[in-house]
ROTORMI-236685 format. One record per residue (C-alpha): x, y negated, z; residue number from 0. Coordinates in steps of 0.02 Angstrom, whole numbers, plus 50000, padded with zeros to 5 digits. Example, Ala and Ser with C-alpha at 12.3 -4.5 7.8 and 13.67 -1.06 7.14 Angstrom:
# ROTORMI-236685
       X       Y       Z   tido
   50615   50225   50390      0
   50684   50053   50357      1
***
This chain:
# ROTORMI-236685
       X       Y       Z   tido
   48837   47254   49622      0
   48753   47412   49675      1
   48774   47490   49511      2
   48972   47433   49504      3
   48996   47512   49681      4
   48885   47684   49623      5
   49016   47680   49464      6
   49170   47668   49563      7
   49116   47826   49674      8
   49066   47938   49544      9
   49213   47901   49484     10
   49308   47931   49636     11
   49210   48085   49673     12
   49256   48128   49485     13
   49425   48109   49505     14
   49449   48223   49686     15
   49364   48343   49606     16
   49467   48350   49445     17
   49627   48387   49593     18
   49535   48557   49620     19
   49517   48632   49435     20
   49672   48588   49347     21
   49787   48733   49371     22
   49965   48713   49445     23
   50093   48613   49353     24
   50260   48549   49378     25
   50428   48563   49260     26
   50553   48526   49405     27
   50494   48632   49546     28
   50567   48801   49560     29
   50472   48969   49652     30
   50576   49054   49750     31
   50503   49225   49794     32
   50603   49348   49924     33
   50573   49494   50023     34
   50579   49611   49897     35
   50747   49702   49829     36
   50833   49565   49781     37
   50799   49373   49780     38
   50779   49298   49605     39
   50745   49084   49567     40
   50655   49076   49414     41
   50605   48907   49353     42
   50398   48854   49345     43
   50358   48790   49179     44
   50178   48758   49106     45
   50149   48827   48938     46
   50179   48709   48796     47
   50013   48732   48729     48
   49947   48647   48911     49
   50077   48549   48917     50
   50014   48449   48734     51
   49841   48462   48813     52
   49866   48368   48951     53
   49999   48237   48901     54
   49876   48117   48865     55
   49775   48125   48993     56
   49802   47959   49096     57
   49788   47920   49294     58
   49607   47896   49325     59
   49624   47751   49449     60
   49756   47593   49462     61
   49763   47496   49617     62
   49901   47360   49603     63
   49880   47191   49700     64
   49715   47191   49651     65
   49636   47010   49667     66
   49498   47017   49551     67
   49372   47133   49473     68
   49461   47242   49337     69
   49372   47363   49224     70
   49471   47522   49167     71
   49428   47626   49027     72
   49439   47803   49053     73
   49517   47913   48882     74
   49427   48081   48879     75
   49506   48239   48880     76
   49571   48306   48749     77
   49422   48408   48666     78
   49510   48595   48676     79
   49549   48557   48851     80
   49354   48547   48873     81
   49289   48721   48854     82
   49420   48794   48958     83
   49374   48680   49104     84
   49205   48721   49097     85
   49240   48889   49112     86
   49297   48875   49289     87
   49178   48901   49419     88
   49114   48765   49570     89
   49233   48831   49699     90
   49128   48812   49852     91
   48932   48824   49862     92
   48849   48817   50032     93
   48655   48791   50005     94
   48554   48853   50168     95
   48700   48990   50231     96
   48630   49098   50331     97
   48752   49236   50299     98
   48906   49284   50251     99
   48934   49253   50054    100
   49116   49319   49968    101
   49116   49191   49797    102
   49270   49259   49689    103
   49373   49115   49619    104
   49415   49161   49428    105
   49537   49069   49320    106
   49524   49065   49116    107
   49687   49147   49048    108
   49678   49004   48919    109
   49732   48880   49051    110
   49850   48982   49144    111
   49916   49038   48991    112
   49931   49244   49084    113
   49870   49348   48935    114
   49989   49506   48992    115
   49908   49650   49062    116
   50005   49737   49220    117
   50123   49884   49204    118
   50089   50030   49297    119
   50236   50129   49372    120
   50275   50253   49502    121
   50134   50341   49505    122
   50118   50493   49633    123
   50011   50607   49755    124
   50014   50652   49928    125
   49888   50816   49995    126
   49837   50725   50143    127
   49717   50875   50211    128
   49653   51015   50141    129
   49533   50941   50035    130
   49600   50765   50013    131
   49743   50697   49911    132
   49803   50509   49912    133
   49861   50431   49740    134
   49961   50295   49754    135
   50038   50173   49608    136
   50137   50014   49576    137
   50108   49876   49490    138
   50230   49735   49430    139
   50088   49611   49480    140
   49945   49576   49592    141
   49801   49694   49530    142
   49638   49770   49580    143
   49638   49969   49603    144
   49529   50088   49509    145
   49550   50275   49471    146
   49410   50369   49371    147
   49453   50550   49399    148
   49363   50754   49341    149
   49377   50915   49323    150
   49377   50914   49121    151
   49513   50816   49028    152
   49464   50650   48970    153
   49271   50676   49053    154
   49306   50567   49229    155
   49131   50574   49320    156
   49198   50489   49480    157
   49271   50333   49521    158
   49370   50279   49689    159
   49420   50088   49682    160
   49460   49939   49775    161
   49433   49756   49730    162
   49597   49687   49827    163
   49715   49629   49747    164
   49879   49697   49791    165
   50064   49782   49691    166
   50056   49948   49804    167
   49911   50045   49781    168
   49833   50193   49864    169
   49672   50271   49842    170
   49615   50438   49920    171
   49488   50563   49832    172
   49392   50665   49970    173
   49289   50820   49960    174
   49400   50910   49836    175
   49402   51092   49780    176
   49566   51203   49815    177
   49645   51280   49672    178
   49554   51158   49547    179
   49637   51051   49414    180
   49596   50868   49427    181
   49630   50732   49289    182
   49655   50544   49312    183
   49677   50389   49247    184
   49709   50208   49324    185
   49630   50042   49289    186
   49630   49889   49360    187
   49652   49699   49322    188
   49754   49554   49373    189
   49700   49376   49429    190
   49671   49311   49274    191
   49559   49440   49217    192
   49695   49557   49111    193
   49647   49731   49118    194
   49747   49886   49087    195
   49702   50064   49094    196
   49847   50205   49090    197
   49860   50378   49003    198
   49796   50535   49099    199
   49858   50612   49242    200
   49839   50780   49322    201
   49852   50867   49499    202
   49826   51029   49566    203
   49755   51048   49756    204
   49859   51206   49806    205
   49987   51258   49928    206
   50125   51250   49837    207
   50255   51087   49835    208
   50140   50944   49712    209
   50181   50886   49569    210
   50112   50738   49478    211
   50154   50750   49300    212
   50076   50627   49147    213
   49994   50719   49019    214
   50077   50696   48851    215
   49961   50597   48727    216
   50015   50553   48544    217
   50030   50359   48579    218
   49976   50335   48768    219
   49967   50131   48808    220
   49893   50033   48940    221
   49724   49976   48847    222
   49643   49825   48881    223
   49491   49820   48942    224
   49395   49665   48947    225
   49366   49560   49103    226
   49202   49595   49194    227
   49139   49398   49210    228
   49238   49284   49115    229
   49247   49267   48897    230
   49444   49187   48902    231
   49513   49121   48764    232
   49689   49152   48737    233
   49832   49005   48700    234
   49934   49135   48635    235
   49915   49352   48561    236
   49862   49448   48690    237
   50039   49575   48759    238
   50011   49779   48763    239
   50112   49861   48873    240
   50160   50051   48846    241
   50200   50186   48969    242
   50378   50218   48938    243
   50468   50373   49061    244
   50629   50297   49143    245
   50784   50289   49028    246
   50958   50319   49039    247
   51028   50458   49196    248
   50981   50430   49388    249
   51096   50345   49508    250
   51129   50388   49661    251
   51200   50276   49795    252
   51185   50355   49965    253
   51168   50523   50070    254
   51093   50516   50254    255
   51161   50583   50336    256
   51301   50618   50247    257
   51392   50779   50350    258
   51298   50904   50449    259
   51345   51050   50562    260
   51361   51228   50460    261
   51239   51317   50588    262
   51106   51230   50567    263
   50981   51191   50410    264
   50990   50991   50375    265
   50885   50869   50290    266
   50953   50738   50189    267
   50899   50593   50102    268
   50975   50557   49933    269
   50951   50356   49872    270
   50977   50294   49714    271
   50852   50239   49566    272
   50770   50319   49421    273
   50733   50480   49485    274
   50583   50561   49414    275
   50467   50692   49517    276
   50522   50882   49476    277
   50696   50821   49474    278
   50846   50977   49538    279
   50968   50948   49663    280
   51111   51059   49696    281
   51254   51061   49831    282
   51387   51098   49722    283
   51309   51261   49614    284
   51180   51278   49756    285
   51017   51220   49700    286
   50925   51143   49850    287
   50741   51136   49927    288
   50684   50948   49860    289
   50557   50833   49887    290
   50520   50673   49779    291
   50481   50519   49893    292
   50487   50397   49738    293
   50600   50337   49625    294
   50723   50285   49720    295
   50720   50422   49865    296
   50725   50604   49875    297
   50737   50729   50008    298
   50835   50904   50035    299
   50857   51053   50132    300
   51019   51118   50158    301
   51046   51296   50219    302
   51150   51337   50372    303
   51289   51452   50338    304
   51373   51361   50220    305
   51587   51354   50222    306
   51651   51202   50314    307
   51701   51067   50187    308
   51687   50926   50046    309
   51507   50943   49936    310
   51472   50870   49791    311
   51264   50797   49772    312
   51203   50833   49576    313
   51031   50764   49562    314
   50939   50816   49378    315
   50804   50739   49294    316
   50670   50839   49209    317
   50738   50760   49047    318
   50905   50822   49059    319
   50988   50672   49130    320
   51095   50699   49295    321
   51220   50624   49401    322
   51352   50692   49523    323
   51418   50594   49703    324
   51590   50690   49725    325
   51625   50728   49883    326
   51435   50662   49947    327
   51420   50768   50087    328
   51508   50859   50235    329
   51486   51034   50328    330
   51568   51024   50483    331
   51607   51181   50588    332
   51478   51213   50738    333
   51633   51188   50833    334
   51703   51048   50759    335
   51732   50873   50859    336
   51723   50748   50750    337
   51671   50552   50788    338
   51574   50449   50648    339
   51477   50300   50634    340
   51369   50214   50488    341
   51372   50046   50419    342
   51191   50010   50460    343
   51226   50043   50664    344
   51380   49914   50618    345
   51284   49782   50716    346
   51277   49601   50771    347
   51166   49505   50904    348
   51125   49389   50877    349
   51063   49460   50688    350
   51049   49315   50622    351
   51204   49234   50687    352
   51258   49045   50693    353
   51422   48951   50623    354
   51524   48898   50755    355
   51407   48991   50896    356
   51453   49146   50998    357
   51392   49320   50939    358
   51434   49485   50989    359
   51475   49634   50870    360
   51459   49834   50922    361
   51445   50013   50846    362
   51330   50164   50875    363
   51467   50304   50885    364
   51409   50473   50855    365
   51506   50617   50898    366
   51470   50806   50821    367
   51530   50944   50909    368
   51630   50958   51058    369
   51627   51052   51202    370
   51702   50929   51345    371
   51637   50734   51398    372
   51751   50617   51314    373
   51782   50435   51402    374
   51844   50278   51336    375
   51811   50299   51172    376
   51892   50133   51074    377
   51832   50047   50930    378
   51913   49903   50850    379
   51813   49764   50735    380
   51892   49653   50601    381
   51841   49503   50523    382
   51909   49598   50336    383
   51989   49749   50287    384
   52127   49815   50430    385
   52222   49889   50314    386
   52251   49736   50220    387
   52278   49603   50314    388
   52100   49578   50417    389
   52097   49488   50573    390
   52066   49559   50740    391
   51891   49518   50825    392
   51928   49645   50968    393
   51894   49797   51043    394
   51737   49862   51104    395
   51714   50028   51207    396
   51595   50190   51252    397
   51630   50239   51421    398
   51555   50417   51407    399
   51525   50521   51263    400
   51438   50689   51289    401
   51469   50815   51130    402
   51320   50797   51001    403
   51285   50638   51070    404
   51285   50442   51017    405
   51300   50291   51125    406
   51342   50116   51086    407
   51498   50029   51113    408
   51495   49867   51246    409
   51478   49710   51116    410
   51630   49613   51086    411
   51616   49432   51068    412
   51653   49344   50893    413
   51626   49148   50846    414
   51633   49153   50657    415
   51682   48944   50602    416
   51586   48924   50461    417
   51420   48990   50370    418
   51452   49121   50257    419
   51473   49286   50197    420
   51599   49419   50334    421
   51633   49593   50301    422
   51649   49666   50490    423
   51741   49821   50495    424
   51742   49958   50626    425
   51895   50084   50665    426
   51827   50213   50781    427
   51983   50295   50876    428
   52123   50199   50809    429
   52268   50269   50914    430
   52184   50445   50847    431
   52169   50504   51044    432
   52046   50628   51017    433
   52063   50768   50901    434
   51933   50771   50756    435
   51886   50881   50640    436
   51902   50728   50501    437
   51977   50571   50530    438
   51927   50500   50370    439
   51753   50433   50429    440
   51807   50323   50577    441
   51821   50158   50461    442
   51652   50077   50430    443
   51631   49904   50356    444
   51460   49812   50356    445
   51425   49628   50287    446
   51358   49478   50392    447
   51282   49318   50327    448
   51315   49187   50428    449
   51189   48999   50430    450
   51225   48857   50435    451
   51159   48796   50628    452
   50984   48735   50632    453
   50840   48665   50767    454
   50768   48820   50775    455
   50883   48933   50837    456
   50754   49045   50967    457
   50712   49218   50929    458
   50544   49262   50893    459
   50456   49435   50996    460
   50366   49580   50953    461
   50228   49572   51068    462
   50138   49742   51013    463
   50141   49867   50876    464
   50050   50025   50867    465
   50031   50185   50726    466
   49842   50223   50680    467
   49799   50121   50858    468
   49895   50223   50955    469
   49847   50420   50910    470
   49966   50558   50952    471
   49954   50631   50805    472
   49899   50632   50644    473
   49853   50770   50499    474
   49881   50671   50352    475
   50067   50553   50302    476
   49950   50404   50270    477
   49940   50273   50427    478
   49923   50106   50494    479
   50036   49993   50581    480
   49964   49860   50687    481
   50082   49744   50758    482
   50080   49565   50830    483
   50223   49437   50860    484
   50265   49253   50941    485
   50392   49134   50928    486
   50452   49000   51036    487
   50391   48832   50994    488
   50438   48736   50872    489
   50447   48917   50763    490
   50325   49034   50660    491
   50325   49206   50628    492
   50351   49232   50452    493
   50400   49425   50415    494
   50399   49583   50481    495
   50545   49742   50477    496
   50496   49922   50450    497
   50607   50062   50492    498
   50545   50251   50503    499
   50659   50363   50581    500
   50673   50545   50591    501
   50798   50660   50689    502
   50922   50765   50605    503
   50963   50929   50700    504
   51095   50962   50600    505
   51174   50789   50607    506
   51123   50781   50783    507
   51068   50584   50782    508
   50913   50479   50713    509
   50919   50423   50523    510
   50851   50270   50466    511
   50751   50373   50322    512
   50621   50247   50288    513
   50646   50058   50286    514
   50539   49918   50211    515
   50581   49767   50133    516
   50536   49601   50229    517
   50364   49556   50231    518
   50236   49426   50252    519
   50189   49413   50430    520
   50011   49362   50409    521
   49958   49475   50297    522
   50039   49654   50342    523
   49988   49629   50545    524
   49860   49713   50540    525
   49827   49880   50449    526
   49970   49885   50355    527
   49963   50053   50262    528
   50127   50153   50268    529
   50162   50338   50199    530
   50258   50442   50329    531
   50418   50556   50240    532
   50342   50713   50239    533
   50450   50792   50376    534
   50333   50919   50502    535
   50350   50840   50670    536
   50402   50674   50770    537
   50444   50517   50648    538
   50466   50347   50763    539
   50444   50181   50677    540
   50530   49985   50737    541
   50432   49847   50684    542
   50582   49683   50696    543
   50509   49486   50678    544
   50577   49347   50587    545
   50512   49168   50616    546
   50526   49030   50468    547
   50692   48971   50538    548
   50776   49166   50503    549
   50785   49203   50662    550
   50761   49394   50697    551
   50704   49476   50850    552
   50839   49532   50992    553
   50744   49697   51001    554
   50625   49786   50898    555
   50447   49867   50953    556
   50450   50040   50945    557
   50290   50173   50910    558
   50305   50361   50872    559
   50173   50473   50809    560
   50180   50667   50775    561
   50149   50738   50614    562
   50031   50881   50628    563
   49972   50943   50462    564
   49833   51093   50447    565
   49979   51214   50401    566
   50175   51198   50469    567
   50351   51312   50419    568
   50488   51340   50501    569
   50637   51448   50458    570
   50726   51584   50570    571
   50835   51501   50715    572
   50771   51341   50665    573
   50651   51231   50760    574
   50503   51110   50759    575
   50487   50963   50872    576
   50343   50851   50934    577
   50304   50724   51050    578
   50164   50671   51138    579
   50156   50536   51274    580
   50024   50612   51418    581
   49964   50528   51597    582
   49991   50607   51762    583
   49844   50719   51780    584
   49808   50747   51611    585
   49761   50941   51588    586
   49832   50984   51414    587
   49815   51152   51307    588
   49941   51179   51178    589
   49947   51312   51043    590
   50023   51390   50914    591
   49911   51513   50793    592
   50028   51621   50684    593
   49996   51640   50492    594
   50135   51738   50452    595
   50287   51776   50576    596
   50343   51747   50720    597
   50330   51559   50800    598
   50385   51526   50991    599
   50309   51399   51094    600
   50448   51289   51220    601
   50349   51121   51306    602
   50470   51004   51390    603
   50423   50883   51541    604
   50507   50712   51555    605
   50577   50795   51706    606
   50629   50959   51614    607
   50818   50937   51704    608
   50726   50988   51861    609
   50577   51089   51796    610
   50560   51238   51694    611
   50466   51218   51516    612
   50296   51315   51513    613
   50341   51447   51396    614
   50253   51580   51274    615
   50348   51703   51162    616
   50248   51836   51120    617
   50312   51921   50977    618
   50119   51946   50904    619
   49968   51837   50927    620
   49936   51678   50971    621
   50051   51561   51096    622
   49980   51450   51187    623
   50016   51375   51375    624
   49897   51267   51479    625
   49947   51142   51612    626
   49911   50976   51702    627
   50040   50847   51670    628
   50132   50829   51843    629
   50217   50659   51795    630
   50173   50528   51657    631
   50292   50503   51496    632
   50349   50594   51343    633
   50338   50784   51340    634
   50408   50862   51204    635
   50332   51026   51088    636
   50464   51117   51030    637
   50414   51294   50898    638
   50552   51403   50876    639
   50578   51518   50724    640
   50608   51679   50799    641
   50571   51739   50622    642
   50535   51631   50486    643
   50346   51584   50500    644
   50207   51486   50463    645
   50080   51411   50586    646
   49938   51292   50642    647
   49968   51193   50799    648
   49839   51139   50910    649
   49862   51014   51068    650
   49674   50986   51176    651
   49708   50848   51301    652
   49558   50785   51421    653
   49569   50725   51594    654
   49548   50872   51747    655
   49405   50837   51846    656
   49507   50935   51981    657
   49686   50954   51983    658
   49703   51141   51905    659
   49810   51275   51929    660
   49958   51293   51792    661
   49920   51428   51672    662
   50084   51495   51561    663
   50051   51587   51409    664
   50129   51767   51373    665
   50303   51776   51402    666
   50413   51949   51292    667
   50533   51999   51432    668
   50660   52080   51283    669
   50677   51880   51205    670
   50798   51777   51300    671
   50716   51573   51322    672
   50818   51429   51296    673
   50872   51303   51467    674
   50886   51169   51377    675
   50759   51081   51227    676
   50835   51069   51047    677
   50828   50888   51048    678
   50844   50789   51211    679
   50690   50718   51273    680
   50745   50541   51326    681
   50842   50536   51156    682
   50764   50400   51041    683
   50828   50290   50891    684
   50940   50157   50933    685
   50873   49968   50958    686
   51020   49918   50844    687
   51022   49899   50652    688
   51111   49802   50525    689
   50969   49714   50474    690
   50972   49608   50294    691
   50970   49435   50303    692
   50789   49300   50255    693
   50873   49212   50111    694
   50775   49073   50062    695
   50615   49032   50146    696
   50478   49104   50063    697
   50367   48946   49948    698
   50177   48976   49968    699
   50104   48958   49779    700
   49915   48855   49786    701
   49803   48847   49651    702
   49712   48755   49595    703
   49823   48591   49599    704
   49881   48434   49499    705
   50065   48388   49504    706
   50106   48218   49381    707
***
């Protein structure tokens, strides 16, 4: 009896433990994978070739009724299914711990039938300091990073890597030489042990704009290297994958902003897809200052001085290919009133909204121009198209509108009766009561998906988020966003919402420049890495929460750092600005050391309308201006171009052991100063965006698993 009852739990034991190796398997279920550009279902199906091994394979135990002693006969496995079990490790060894031990879990590619190597795409370089450049890569699946880099082409005599697994990738080289040539390659491998390794690649450290451009080779592929642990042997001929450049001409499929006033130099950011790095883009004939972001974002400098009007956008691959948006952009008279708003600021609160429960819809009017306060400014919303045959929602209002300004309009409610998809449109001014310089930009259209009710219908909360744990600046693009979140009971966070903003002078408002997909609350909380747009000065971020439910977050969590790189530009007439958030007390040196030109230093108080800015203008030398901070809150840096210069900027904050006298710096008596900062200081992105909707939850994917 003792035997019977040792028989029975090996087998049992046998069994459990057979639930842990087997991979995943099911011919019904579908994956459903979001958060990323688009949602695709694609169905889950085992190979064939694991499919035939397993067939036969019976249920290990039958319990039916059982009223007597039965004895089942087990049928082995099939005998190729045999070696590639063994192959897979014990999953779990604990044997005296008295420390921490990482044991990597390894799957044969035999059994999960993955014999395709990643694809490498997108690869580019930021100068992060003056001796340190980031790489950064994508790949179309999970892989580890490595980059093997030199000063000789094809000799790489140092390696930078990373063993997580991850499809954005950034590694930074330190302790580089200036004005030296470096070649690269990439390597890596995926879960199942399929490694790739990419043709080389080649960067200068110098001051002028980078480029990161593949080096030609007769056939360059991605070659396989062999895994490091694990001898798999493939069900099926191991796939190569080859480097190919983008094909066909670039799209493009938005400007922002998309007008700008003519006295003033403007960035703009140009989306689309397939743009390639050392790309032209011209404003009409006029070829622009550009800026690769990635593929699918660029950015440009538009001169002031232009003529008031309609501007084509021509963007031009180094191949030859191009593509034109007629009419993409508008230069509005530095006199001009003109009212505008953007389909992303087309928003609803709830986000997320309910069938058959009350939301309220509003608009983010800006205005351009003007000289006088404008009140009661009207906007109308539509459930449809106005001008054929929409339905009224209502009409929403700004009460004052100061010229160069934005404000939001009071929400107007709406009830939509069903789940589904709205277009809400927006018609800013529709008696046409206020002169504008173009009246063709007051309709704006936006659409809303609407779910279907559920229990959960409580917004989660962005409890705290933070940029490089709080700093006031940083030197380099590369940072980390730390950010928690809660949701009511019975919810769970699930995802997180980036959006980097930066302020156009010469649009006068905040653009969204920078905006993330939705993703995985648990693991981007904490030290999510994010690339700042390379823009000199103040960039604010929002971090939004969704829980499992889609619920979004009423508000988002906002964080600004400034950009402060070892060397800065700025053009005649134009200006710099920076922010840094200082305690009452504080004794703070700012200053601005002159390369070439002539910079001007402006710092702004919180309480600037009733207090002068501390103020250095010398026309040669350096600026700089000490002070203790008489209130707490934002002050604001402003350098003006007097001429067109280049600079360093320094800010030394520490705590006054006494309060201090306030020291200006060296004021030119023959300069006139400004009363007023470029940018208002209590001006800051709107808390309201269009954000996309969850589509389907997202399905967590376990392995190793049994499904019969």
């Amino acid at each position: 009896m003792r035997d019977k009852t040792k028989l029975l739990t090996l087998l049992l034991l046998f069994w459990v433990a057979m639930l842990f190796v087997l991979p995943a398997y099911s011919q019904s279920n579908d994956f459903v994978i979001n958060g990323a550009d688009a949602v695709t279902n694609f169905p889950a199906f085992g190979s064939s070739e694991l499919n035939t091994l397993t067939a036969n394979v019976q249920d290990r135990f039958i319990l039916n009724y059982a009223n007597a002693k039965y004895v089942y006969t087990i049928i082995p496995f099939a005998q190729e299914l045999n070696p590639l079990l063994q192959q897979i490790q014990d999953r779990i060894i604990i044997q005296y711990a008295n420390g921490n031990k990482d044991n990597k879990l390894s799957y044969p590619a035999g059994m999960i039938n993955d014999t395709t190597q990643p694809t490498v795409s997108e690869v580019a370089y930021t100068v992060t300091g003056p001796n340190t450049v980031m790489i950064t890569w994508v790949t179309d699946e999970y892989a580890t990073s490595s980059l093997s880099y030199g000063t000789t082409s094809g000799s790489y005599s140092q390696t930078a890597s990373d063993p997580l697994l991850s499809r954005t990738h950034a590694v930074t080289l330190t302790n580089l030489t200036a004005n030296q040539t470096y070649y690269y390659r990439i390597s890596g491998s995926d879960r199942s042990g399929n490694g790739f390794q990419t043709a080389e690649f080649t960067f200068t450290l110098n001051s002028t704009p980078p480029t990161n451009t593949p080096i030609v080779v007769p056939s360059p592929t991605n070659t396989p290297i062999p895994p490091p642990t694990v001898t798999n042997t493939p069900l099926s001929p191991m796939a190569t994958s080859t480097p190919v450049p983008p094909a066909g001409a670039p799209t493009i499929s938005e400007i922002r902003p998309n007008q700008g006033r003519a006295d003033v130099v403007n960035t703009i950011n140009i989306y689309g897809a397939g743009f390639i790095q050392g790309a032209t883009v011209r404003l009409d004939t006029a070829v622009l200052t550009a800026t690769y972001i990635k593929a699918t974002q660029f950015q440009a400098e538009i001169a002031a001085g232009l003529a008031p009007g309609l501007y084509d956008v021509t963007l031009t691959n180094p191949n030859g290919a191009s593509v034109t948006l007629s009419d993409a952009y508008t230069v509005l008279g530095a006199d001009n009133d003109d009212l505008t708003g953007y389909d992303y600021e087309l928003w609803v609160d709830p986000a997320a909204p309910h069938a058959n429960a009350q939301a309220k819809v509003g608009l983010v009017v800006h205005r351009q121009g003007g000289k006088q306060v404008v009140t009661n400014v009207v906007v109308h919303f539509y459930v449809g198209d106005p001008l054929a045959g929409g339905t009224l929602i209502g009409a929403g209002t700004v009460a004052l509108l100061s010229p160069r300004s934005s404000a939001n309009t009071t929400g107007v409610t709406w009830t939509p009766p069903a789940a589904g998809a709205y277009t809400i449109y927006a018609v800013i001014d529709p008696s046409n009561t206020i002169p504008e310089a173009n009246e063709a930009n007051n309709l704006i259209h936006h659409t809303v998906t609407v779910r279907t009710p559920a229990v959960d219908q409580l917004s989660p909360h962005v409890d705290s988020f933070a940029i490089n744990s709080g700093a006031l600046e940083t030197a380099g693009r590369a940072v980390l966003l730390n950010t928690t979140a809660s949701d009511p009971a019975p919810g769970t966070v699930a995802s997180l919402f980036f959006i980097e903003y930066e302020y156009s002078q010469g649009a006068n408002q905040w653009v969204p420049a920078q905006i993330s997909p939705w993703l995985d609350y648990p693991t981007t909380r904490a030290n999510y890495g994010w690339t700042l747009l390379p823009s000199i000065g103040m960039h604010y971020l929002q971090a939004w929460a969704m829980d499992r439910a889609g619920n979004i977050s009423l508000l988002p969590y906002k964080a600004f750092i400034s950009y402060n790189p070892p060397l800065h530009r700025v053009g005649q007439d134009q200006v710099q600005v920076y922010r840094y958030e200082l305690q009452a007390g504080e004794q703070v040196l700012v200053r601005v050391q002159p390369n070439s030109g002539d910079p001007d230093l402006y710092v702004w108080a919180p309480d600037h309308a009733t207090r002068p800015p501390w103020v250095s203008n010398l026309r040669t030398g350096v600026d700089d201006v000490s002070f203790v901070a008489p209130v707490a809150g934002v002050y604001q840096v402003e350098v003006y171009g007097f001429s067109a210069a280049e600079y360093q900027l320094v800010l030394d904050q520490r705590v006054a052991q006494a309060v201090a006298a306030q020291v200006h710096g060296g004021v030119d008596p023959n300069k006139s100063q400004f009363s007023q900062p470029r940018v208002p200081v209590a001006n800051e992105p709107a808390q309201q965006y269009a954000l996309p909707p969850s589509g389907q939850t997202v399905q967590a994917v376990y392995l190793p698993i049994v499904q019969r």
